[in-house]
C-alpha positions as CSV (number, residue, x, y, z in Angstrom):
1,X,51.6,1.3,17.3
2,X,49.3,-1.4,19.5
3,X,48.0,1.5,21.3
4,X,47.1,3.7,18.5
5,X,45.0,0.9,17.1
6,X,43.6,0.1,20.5
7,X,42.0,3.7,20.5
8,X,41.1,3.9,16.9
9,X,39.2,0.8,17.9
10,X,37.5,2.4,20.5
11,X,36.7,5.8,19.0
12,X,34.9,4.1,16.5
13,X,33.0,1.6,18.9
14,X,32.6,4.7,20.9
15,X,30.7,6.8,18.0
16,X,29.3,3.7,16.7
17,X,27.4,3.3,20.1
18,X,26.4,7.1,20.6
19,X,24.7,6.9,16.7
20,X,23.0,3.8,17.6
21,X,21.4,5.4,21.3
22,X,20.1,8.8,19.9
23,X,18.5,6.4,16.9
24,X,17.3,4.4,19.3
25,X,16.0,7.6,21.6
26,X,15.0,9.5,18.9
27,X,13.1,6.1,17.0
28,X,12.9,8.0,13.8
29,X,14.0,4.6,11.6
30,X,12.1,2.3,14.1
31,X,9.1,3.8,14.5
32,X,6.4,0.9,13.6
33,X,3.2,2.1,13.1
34,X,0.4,0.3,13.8
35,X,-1.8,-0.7,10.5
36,X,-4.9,-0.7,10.0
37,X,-6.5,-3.5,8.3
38,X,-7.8,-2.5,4.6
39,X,-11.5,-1.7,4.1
40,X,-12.7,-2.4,1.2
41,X,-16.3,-1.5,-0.1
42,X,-17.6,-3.5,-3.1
43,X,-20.6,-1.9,-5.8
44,X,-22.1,-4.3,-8.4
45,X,-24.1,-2.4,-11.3
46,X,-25.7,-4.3,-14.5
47,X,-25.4,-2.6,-17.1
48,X,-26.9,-3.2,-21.0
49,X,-24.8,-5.2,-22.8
50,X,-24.0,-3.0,-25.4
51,X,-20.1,-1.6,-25.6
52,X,-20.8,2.3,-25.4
53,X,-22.7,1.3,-22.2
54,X,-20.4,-0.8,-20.7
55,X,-17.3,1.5,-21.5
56,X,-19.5,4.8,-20.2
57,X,-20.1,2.6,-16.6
58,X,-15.9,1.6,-16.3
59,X,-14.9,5.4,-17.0
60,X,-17.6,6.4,-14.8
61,X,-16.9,4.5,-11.7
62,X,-12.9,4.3,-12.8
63,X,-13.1,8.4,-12.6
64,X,-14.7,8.0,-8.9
65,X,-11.6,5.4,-7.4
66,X,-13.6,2.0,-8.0
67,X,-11.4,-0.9,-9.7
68,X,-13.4,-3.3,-11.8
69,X,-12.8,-6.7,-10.3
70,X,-15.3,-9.1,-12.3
71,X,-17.5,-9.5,-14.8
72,X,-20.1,-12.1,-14.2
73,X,-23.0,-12.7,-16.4
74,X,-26.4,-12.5,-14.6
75,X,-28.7,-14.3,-16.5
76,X,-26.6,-14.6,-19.6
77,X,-27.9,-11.4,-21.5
78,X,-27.7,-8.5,-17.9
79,X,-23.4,-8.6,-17.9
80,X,-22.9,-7.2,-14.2
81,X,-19.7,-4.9,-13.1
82,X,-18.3,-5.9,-9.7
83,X,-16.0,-3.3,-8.8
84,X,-14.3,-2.7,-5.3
85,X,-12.7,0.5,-3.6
């Protein structure tokens, strides 16, 4: 009965190690690729500060990929639109 469980043992430690060599060969789960560090690029547009305006200029630049990422007011009455991609 000892030996039985002996070779059970080593089948599986046997299979175990042949799955973890071709993974290992093959690298398909470790295969680290190297990234690239992000690139942003950054647009700032005043716009009149009226609502239809504003709204117009976000679905605009939204449509194209750009993210709105602040609103600063330039002097107080020009609102600008900082948006990055």
């Amino acid at each position: 009965m000892r030996n039985i469980c002996f070779s059970w043992a080593w089948l599986i430690a046997g299979v175990s190690l042949c799955a973890l060599g071709l993974l290992l060969v093959t690298g398909l789960p470790f295969a680290a690729k190297a990234q690239e560090p992000k690139r942003f690029q950054y647009k700032i547009v005043e716009v009149l500060p009226d609502t239809q305006n504003m709204q117009t200029k976000l679905n605009e630049f939204g449509a194209n990929g750009w993210e709105l990422v602040a609103v600063p007011m330039g002097n107080m009455t020009e609102p600008r639109l900082i948006f990055k991609k």
